[in-house]
N, C-alpha and C positions, 0 to 999 in steps of 0.2 A: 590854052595851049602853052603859054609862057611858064604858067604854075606851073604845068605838066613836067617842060623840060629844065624849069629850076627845081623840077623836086630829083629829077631824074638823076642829074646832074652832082646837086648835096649825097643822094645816095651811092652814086659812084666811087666820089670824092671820099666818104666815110667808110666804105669798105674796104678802100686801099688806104686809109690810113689805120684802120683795124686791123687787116693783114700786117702792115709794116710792124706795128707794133710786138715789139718781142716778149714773150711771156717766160717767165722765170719761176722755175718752182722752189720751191723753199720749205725745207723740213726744220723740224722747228726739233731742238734739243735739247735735253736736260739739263737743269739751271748747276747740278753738280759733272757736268761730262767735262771728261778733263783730267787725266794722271800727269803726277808730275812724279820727279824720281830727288832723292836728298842723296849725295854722293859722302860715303860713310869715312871715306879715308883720302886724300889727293891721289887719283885715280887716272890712267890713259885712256884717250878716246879710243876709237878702234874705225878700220871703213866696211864698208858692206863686205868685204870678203876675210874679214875676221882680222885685217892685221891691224897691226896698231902703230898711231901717227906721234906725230912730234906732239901733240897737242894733247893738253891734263886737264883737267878739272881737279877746282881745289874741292878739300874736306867742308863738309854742313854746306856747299852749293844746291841751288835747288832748280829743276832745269824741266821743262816742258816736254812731255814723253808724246813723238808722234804714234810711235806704237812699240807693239813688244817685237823683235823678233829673232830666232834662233837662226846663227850661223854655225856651220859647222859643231853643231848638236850642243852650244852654247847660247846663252840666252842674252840680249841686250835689249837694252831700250836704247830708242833711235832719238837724238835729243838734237840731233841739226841733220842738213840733208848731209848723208856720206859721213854719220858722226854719230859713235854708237858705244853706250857706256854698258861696261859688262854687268849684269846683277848679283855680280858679287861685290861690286864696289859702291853698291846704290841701293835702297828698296823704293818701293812704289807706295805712294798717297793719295789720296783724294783730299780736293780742300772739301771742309764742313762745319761753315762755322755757327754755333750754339754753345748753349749754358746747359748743363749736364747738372742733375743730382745724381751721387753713387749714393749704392746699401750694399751691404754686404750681403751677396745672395745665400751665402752660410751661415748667416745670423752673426759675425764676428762684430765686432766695434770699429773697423779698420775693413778698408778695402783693396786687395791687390793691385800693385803697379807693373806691368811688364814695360823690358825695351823694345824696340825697332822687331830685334829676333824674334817676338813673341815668350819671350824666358823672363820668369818672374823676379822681379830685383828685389834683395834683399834688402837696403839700405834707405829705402821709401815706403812707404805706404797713405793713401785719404783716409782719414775720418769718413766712416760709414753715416751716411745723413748731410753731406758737406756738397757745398754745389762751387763747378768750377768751368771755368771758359774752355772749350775744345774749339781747334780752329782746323782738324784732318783728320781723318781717317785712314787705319792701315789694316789689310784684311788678311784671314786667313786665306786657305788655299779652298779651302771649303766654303768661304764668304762672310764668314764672323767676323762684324768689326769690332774692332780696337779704336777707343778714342783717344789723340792728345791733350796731356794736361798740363805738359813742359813739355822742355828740351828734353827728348827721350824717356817720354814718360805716357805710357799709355793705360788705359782701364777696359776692362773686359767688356760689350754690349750686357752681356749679362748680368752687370752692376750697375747697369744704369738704369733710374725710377721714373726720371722726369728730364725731358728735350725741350727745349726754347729755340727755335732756329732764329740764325742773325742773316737778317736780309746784306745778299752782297749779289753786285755785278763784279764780274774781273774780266 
């Protein structure tokens, strides 16, 4: 009878503390989730209802995008609460960081460079066969990436032969 009621008793006890216990769900996300925005020129914040505050952001700043969103048929990224930098004064990246081989997908010796805009600079170009560090990605509107090779210097996805991803936590 003792067993009886110390089993009873333990099983009580264990059900309320099984209740108590709070369960927590957790979605698990991609190791690359995560825009950030590179501010192009020293630029005004703005607040949720489009006006713009005392407060700037400098030029090559690089700032954590909670999300995109359109005020007043304007587009921003929201980079603090109530703090909201226009996309014209910024574009959008993703970090991504790997070792890149380009080819020229034209058969050329030389691989194009574009900037930020996605507009081919003339003043640059990679040796086609040449491998280099990219540390972000900038897409089109369609979802073609651009990888970084410098400071404003990106290379088309479709010149690139060979990916190496560099393991990183942020």
């Amino acid at each position: 009878m003792k067993k009886t009621i110390a089993f009873l008793v333990c099983a009580i006890l264990g059900s309320s503390v099984a209740t108590a216990t709070a369960v927590t769900d957790v979605n698990a996300d991609s190791v690359t989730k995560g825009n950030y925005a590179q501010v192009t020129e020293t630029a005004a914040l703005y607040d949720q209802n489009g006006n713009k505050t005392d407060t700037s952001v400098q030029k090559d700043s690089t700032w954590k995008v909670n999300k995109l969103q359109k005020i007043n048929g304007n587009e921003y990224f929201q980079v603090a609460p109530n703090q909201f930098l226009s996309t014209n004064d910024g574009f959008a990246y993703k970090k991504r960081q790997m070792t890149i081989k380009v080819q020229s997908s034209d058969d050329k010796d030389y691989v194009r460079v574009y900037d930020h805009n996605l507009k081919q600079r003339t003043d640059v170009s990679l040796a086609s066969g040449s491998k280099w560090y990219s540390d972000s990605a900038i897409y089109t509107s369609q979802g073609m990436p651009f990888l970084r090779v410098a400071t404003d210097q990106y290379v088309a996805m479709f010149d690139v032969t060979e990916q190496q991803y560099t393991a990183s936590i942020n």
